[in-house]
C-alpha positions in Angstrom: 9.2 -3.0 20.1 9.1 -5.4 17.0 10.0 -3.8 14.2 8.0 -5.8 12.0 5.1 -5.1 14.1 5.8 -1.6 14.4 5.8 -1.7 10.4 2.5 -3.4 10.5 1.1 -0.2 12.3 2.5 1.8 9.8 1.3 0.2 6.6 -1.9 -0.6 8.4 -2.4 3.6 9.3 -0.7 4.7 5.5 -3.4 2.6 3.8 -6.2 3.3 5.6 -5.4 7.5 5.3 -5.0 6.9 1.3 -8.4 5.7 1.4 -9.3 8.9 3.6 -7.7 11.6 1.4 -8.5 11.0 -1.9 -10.5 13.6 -3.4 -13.8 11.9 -4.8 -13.7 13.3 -9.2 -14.9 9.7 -10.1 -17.7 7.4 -9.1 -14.5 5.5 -7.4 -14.5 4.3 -3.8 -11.1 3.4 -2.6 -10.9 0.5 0.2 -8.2 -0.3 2.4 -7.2 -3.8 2.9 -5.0 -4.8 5.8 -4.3 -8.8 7.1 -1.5 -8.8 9.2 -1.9 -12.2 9.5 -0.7 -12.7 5.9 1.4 -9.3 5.6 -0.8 -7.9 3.0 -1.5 -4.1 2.7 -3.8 -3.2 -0.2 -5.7 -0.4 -1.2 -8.2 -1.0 -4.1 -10.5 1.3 -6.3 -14.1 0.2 -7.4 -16.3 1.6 -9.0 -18.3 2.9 -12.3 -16.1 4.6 -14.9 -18.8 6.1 -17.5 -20.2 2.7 -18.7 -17.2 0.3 -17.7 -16.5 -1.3 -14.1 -13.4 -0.7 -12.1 -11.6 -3.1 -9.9 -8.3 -2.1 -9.5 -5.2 -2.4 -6.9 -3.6 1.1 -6.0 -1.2 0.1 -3.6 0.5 -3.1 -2.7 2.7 -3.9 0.0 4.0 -7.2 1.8 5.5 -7.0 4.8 8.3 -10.4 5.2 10.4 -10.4 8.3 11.3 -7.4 8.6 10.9 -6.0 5.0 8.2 -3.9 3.2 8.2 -5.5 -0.4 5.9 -2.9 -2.5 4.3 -4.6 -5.4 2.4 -1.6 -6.6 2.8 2.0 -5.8 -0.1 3.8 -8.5 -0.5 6.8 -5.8 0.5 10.4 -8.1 2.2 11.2 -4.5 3.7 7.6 -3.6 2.5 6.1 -0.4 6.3 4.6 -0.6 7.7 8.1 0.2 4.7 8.2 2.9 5.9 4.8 5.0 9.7 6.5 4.8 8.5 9.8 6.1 6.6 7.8 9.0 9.7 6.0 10.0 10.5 3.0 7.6 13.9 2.6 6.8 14.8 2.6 3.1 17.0 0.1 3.1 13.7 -2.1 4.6 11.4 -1.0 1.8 12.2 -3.4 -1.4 10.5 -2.2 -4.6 8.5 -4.8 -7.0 11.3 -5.1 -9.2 14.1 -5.7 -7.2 11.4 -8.2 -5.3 11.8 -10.1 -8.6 15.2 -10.2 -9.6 15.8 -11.5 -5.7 13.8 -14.4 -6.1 
């Protein structure tokens, strides 16, 4: 198989399970966002805090050839470590700022 598109399946399931697992303490919802058209992997929180809206990006990942570049990773137990423990290699997994100093 394609290991790009076996990394697609694997981003795809880690982001929609984040948006499973996270216990509810706020008046958060979490979403999972996943075009594999564009290689975008996103999972977002919205949502009332007291009086102030949320609209903010947990997790971020790209997936380019056959790299995962993760722009954010705001998960207390990384979803990083998650993709790795599902069968990304590390050496595939580029973090935001070594995506920056690269380009």
């Amino acid at each position: 198989m394609d290991q790009t598109l076996n990394y697609a399946e694997i981003l795809k399931k880690t982001v929609q399970e984040a948006t499973i697992n996270q216990p509810r303490l706020q008046a958060l919802k979490l979403y999972s966002v996943c075009d594999t058209d564009s290689g975008h992997f996103l999972v977002i929180a919205t949502g009332w805090d007291k009086q102030r809206w949320i609209d903010s990006i947990l997790f971020h990942a790209r997936l380019v050839k056959h790299q995962i570049i993760v722009e954010e990773d705001n998960f207390e137990e990384s979803l990083t470590q998650v993709l790795i423990a599902r069968g990304v290699r590390k050496e595939d997994i580029v973090i935001h700022l070594e995506a920056a100093i690269l380009s």
